[in-house]
N, C-alpha and C positions, 0 to 999 in steps of 0.2 A: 704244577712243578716249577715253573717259570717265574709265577709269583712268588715261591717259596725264597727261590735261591733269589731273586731281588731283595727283598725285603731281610735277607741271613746276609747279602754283601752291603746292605745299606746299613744294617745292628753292627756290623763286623769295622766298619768302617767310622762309626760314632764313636766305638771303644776305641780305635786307636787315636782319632783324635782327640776322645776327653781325656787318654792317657799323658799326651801329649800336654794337653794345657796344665795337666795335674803337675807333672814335671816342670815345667816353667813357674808355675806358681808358686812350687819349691824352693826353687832358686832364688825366686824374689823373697820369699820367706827368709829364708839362710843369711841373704845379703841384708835384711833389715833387722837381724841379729844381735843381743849386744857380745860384745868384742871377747870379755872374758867367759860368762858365764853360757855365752852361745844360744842363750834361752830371745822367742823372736817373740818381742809384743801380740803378732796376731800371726794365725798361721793359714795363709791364703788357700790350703787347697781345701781346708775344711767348709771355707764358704760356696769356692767353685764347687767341691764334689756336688753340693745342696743345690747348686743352681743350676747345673749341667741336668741332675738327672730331676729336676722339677721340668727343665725344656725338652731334653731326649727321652724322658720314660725310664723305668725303672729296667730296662732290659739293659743298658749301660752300665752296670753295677760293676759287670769287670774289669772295667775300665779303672773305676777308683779301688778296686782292689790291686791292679798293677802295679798304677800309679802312688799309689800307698806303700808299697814297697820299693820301688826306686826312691819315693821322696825319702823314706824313711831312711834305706841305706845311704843317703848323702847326708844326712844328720847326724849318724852314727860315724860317718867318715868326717867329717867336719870336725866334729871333737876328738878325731884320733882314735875309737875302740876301734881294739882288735876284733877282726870277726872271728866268730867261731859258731859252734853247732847254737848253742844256746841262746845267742844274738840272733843267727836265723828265726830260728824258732819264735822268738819273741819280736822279729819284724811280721813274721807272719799272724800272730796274734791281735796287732796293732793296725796290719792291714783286716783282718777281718771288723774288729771292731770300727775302722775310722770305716769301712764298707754299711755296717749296720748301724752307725751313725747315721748318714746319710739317708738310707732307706728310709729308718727310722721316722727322721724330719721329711722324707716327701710323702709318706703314706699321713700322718698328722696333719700337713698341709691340706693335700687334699680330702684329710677329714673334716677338717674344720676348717679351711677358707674354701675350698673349692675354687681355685684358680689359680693359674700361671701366673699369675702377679699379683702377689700378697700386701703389694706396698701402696694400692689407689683408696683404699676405704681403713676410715684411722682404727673400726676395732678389728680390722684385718692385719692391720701393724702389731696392735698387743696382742694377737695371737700370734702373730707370727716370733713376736719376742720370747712368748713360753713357751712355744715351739723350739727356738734355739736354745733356752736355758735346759728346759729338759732332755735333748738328742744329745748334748754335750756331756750329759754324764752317762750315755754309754762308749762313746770314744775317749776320753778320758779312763773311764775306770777297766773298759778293757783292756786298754793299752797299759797302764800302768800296773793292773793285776798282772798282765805277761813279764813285763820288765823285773818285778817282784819274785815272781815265779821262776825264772831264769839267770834272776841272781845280778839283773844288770843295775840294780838299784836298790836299797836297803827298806826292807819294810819299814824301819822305822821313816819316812820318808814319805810312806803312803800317801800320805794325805794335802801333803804341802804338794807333790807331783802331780795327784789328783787335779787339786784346786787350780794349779799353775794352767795345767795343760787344757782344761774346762774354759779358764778366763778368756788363754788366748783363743780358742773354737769358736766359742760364743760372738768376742771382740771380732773375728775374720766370718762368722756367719753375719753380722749385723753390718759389716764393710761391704764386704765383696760380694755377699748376694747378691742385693740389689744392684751394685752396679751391675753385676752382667747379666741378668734379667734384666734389668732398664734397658739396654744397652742390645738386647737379642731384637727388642724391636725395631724396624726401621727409622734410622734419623729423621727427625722433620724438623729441618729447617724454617720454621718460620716465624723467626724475629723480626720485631721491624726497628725502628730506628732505634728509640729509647730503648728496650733491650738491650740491642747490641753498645748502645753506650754505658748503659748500666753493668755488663759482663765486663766492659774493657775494667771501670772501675774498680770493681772486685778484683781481677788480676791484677792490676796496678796496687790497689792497697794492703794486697795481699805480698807485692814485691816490695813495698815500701816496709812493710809493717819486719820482712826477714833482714831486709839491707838495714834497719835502723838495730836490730837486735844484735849486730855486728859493729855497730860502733859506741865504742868504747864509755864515754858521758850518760848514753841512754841505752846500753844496751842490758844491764842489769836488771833496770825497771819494764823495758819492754820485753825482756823473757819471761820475766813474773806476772805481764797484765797480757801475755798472750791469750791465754784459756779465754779470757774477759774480751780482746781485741776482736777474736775472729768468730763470736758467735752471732755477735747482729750481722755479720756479711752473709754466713751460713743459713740464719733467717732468712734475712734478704733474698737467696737462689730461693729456696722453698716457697717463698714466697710468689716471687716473678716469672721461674723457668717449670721447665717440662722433670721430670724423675732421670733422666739422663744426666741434663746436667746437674741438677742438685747433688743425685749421686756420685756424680765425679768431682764436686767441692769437695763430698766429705772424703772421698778417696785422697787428694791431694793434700788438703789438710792434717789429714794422717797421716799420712807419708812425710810431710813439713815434720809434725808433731813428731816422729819417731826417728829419725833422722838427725836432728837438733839433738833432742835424749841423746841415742846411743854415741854421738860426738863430744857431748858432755855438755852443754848446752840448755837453757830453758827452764822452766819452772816446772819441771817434773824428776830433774836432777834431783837426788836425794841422798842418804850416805851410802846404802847398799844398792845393788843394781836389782834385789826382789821389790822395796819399795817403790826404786824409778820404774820399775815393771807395772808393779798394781799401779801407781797414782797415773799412768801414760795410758795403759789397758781402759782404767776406771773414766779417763778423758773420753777416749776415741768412740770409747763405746756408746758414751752417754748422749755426745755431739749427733752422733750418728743416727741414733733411737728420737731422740729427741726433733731433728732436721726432717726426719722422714714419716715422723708423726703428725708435724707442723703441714709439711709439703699435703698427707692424704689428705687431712682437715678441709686444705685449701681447694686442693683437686675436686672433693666431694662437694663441697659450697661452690665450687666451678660450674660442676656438671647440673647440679641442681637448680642453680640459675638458668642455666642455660635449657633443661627439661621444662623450667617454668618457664622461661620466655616462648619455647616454643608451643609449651601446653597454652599459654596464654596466646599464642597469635593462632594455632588452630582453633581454640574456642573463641577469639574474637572472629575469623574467619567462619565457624560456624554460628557463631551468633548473626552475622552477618546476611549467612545464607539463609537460617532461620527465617529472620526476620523478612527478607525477599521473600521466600515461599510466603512465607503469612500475609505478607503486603498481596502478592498476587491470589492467595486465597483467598483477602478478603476483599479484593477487587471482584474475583471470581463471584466470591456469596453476594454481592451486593448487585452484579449485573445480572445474576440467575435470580436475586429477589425482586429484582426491579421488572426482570421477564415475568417472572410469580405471578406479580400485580400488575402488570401490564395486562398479561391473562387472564386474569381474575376479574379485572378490572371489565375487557371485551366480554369474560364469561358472563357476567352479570348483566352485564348490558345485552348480552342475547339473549339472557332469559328473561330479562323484562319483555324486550322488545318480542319474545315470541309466545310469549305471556298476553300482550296488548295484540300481537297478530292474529293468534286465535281467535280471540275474540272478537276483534274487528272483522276478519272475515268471513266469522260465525254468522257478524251479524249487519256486512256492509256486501257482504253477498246474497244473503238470504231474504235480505229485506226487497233488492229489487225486483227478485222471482215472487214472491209472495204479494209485491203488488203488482204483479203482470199478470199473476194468477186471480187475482182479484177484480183489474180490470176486463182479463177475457171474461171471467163469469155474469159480471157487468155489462158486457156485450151482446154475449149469449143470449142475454133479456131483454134487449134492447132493442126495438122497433124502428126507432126513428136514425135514419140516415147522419145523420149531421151529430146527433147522439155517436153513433158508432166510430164516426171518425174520428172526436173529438178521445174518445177512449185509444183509440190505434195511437193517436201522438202520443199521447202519455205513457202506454205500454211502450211506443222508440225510444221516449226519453228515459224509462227506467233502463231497458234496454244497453245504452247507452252512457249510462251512469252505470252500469256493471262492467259495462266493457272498458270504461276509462280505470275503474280500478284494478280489473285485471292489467290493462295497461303497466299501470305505477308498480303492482306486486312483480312485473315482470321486469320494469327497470330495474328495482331495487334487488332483487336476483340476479339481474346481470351486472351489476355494478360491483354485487359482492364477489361474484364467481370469476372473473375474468380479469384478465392482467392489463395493465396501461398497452394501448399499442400509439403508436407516434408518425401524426398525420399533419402532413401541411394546412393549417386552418386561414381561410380566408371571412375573417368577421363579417365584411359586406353580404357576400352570398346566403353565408348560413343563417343571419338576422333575417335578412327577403326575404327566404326562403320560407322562415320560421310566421313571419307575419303574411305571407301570403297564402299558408293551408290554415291559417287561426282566423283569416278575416269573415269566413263563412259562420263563425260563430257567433260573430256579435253584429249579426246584421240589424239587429233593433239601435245600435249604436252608429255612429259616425267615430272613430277615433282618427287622432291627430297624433302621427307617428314623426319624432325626431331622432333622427339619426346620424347619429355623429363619431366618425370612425376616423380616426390616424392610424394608419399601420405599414410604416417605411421596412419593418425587418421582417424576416420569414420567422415564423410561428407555428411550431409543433406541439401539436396536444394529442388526446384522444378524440374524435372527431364524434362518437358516437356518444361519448359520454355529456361534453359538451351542447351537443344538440337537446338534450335530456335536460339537462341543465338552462338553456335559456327557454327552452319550450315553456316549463315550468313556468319560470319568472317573469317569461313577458305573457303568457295564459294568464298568469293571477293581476298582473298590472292592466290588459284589456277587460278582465272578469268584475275587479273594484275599482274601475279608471271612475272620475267621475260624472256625475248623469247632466250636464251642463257642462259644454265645452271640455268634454276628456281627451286628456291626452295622454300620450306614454313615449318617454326622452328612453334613448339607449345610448350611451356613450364608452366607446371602446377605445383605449391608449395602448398601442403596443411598443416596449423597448426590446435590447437585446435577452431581457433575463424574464419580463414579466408582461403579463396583459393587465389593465387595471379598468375592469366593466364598471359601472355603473347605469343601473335600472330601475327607472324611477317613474310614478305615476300622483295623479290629482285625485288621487278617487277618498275614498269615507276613513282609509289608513287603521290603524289600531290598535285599541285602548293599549295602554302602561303595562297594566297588569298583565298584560299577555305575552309581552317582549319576549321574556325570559324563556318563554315555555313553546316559542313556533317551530323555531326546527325538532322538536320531538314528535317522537312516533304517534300516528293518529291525532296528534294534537288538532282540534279546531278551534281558531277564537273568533269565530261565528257560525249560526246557523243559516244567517241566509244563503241559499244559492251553492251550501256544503260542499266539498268534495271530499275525496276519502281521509284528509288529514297525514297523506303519503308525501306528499309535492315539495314542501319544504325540508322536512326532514330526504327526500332523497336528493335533493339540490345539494346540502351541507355533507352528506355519505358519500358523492360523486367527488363537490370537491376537496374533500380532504384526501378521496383516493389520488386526486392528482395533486396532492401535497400544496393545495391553496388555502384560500380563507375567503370566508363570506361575513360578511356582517348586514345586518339589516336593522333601519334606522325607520322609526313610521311615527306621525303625531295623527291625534284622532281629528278627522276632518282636514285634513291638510293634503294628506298622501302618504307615499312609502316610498324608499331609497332600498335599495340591495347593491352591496358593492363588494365586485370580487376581486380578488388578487391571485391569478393562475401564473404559475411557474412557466416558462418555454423550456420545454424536450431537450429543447438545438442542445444546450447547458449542456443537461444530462446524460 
């Protein structure tokens, strides 16, 4: 109920102010009048009624039905009739029609532009112009059928009061709509400099163009080139400004234009006051239509540049991003292909490598049980003492060549299985160390051990991996040192970032061909004195796990060099 009676004091409240502007409008009408025949160029409230209820809603209608009868009774009093029953009667007639005039053109409007502001899109202006041509000939013909009917005007007459009262509709729908639709919206100020000098000019040459038409040498020819004078300025607004003020040119201009007329004045002066009416009517209308056609053209190529710049900085803004995701996509694809074949790359290599494992220890295991088993049967048979022992070493040393490659398969398992741990290494100790449980091996030999260590900075590695590592290197440099004067040089440089080994021996070294191929799994490039072909290849698997490098360098009969380059931890 609360909302009811709001919204009935809020409708209640609209009609008396559109009645309100309806009656002023009148009066400006009245006043811009000509003098004898009282007939007004345009009649201001036929545009406001159209533009009041295009803003307020079609519930305002009684508003301009009021208002239609006040205006109307000041017209009739203006020319002096008498009232009587029959003049009522036919004001009321005149308000009904100038009522369903209105309607007329807002229900139209909103069939075919669908919006409050019919002036931003230019074939929204030509509809809106056969909108006004057509709503005009029902206030027109109603009013003038009552007038007719009531005896206040002579049928023969019909037609010309028709046309007259149509013109001016039309002429004040084409004015003052738009201005007060422009004009319902809020001002926005925002000119900047040029602008506002370009507006002073216009009003400047708009005061020159009426002060020159008042003196005397040039003011005959500047009444006549007015029409001609003021339409590039008119352009010009439509061009530069906003629908406010465009629209309020042509209101002023009008207003100049008819003003000048009914003073006697101007190049629409004619000998009767119906044709100064049509040629003044015929002016304002066309200025008007024509300014506001210009202006939506502009507006529309405005907003459309400006849909396109923005459509163009969001799709440069997504091309943008696009292109970033793809960049990191394909950053992506290339470091998961890279992982691919990283893996693919290990995969393969452990299926060789477990390919050659089986194998080898198919048959570097089974070979030394099968002659252990061979020399116990040997034994077995065997009578003579010195016979039996000579079989026993041989069974320790198979023995023994099993257990060292058990040894190696156990390195190379633990080297794959286990994570770097980080131990203070002391090269001195661990080399002694290394040549004092090896020296029992090569007791048939004498070797000549040089040993040469600089190591001023502390040095972290893997300690166990390391030990694996030179075990190996300096076992095979005592195993092929060589048989006249051998020796085996170990030389260790340590800095803050690296150790740089070098281990190097005098022994038989070996051939070319075989460079390529020693740190590979089971590789041997000899048979003398075999071992499992594990040794180098887990030297190279150790130190690549502590992110170094091994190279090995050997001439045949000369010797062999191995030189590492191990990382320090400390770094790390």
């Amino acid at each position: 109920m609360y909302r009811l009676k709001q919204v009935t004091r809020s409708t209640d409240l609209r009609i008396v102010i559109v009645a309100v502007l309806y009656y002023i409008s009148a009066q400006i009408g009245l006043w811009l009048s000509f003098p004898e025949s009282k007939a007004a160029p345009l009649w201001p409230p036929a545009g406001l009624a159209l533009a009041l209820i295009i803003l307020t809603g079609y519930r305002t209608w009684p508003a301009v039905t009021i208002g239609s009868l006040i205006a109307n009774s000041l017209v009739f009093l203006n020319v002096e009739t008498e009232l009587s029953p029959g003049l009522i009667s036919a004001l009321v007639v005149i308000a009904i029609g100038n009522t369903l005039e209105a309607l007329f053109g807002y229900y139209l409007t909103l069939r075919f532009i669908k919006s409050k502001n019919p002036f931003l899109k230019t074939i929204h202006v030509f509809i809106f112009l056969l909108v006004a041509l057509a709503m005009c000939f029902i206030g027109s013909g109603i009013g003038t059928t009552g007038l007719v009917i009531y005896g206040i005007i002579d049928q023969a007459d019909f037609i010309s009061n028709v046309s007259t009262w149509w013109v001016g509709n039309v002429v004040s729908i084409l004015i003052i709509t738009p201005f007060v639709i422009s004009w319902s919206d809020r001002f926005k100020f925002k000119w900047n400099r040029n602008q506002t000098l370009e507006w002073g000019v216009f009003t400047t040459a708009l005061a020159v163009i009426i002060a020159v038409m008042n003196y005397n040498p040039l003011s005959e020819t500047i009444q006549r080139s007015f029409p001609f004078l003021i339409v590039p300025f008119l352009l010009w607004l439509s061009f530069r400004f906003n629908l406010q003020i465009t629209a309020s040119g042509i209101l002023i201009v009008s207003f100049i234009a008819i003003y000048f007329t009914i003073q006697g004045h101007g190049p629409f002066v004619l000998a009767s006051e119906e044709a100064s009416l049509l040629l003044l009517q015929v002016f304002i209308g066309i200025i008007s239509i024509s300014t506001i056609i210009l202006y939506a053209t502009v507006h529309e190529r405005t907003v459309a540049q400006k849909a396109m710049t923005e459509f163009n900085e969001n799709l440069e803004t997504k091309v943008k991003e696009r292109t970033k995701e793809l960049h990191e996509e394909i950053q992506m694809r290339k470091k998961t292909e890279e992982k691919i074949k990283i893996s693919n790359r290990k995969l393969r290599k452990a299926n060789i490598e477990l390919d050659n494992f089986v194998y080898s220890v198919s048959h570097d295991l089974r070979a030394p049980i099968a002659s252990v088993l061979g020399l116990v049967n040997l034994a077995k048979k065997e009578e003579d003492i010195e016979m039996m022992r000579k079989y026993l070493s041989m069974v320790a040393q198979s023995a023994e060549q099993q257990d060292n490659f058990i040894k190696d398969i156990l390195d190379l398992s633990r080297n794959a299985r286990l994570e770097v741990d980080q131990e203070e290494i002391s090269f001195e100790a661990m080399i002694n160390d290394i040549f004092d449980q090896l020296k029992y091996g090569s007791e048939e030999k004498t070797i000549v051990k040089e040993i040469e260590i600089d190591q001023q900075h502390i040095f972290k590695s893997d300690q166990k991996r390391l030990k694996v590592v030179f075990n190996n290197l300096i076992s095979n440099a005592i195993r092929y040192s060589g048989n006249s004067d051998p020796h085996v040089r170990v030389e260790v440089k340590v800095d803050d970032a690296t150790a740089r080994v070098l281990i190097s021996d005098n022994g038989q070294g070996i051939p070319k061909k075989h460079l390529k191929n020693v740190f590979k799994m089971f590789y041997r490039a000899t048979e003398d004195n075999a071992g499992s072909g594990l040794g180098l290849y887990i030297v190279k698997e150790t130190v690549e796990k502590l992110r170094g490098n091994v190279v090995l360098d050997s001439q045949e009969n000369k010797g062999t060099t191995v030189t590492l380059e191990l990382p320090n931890l400390v770094q790390a």
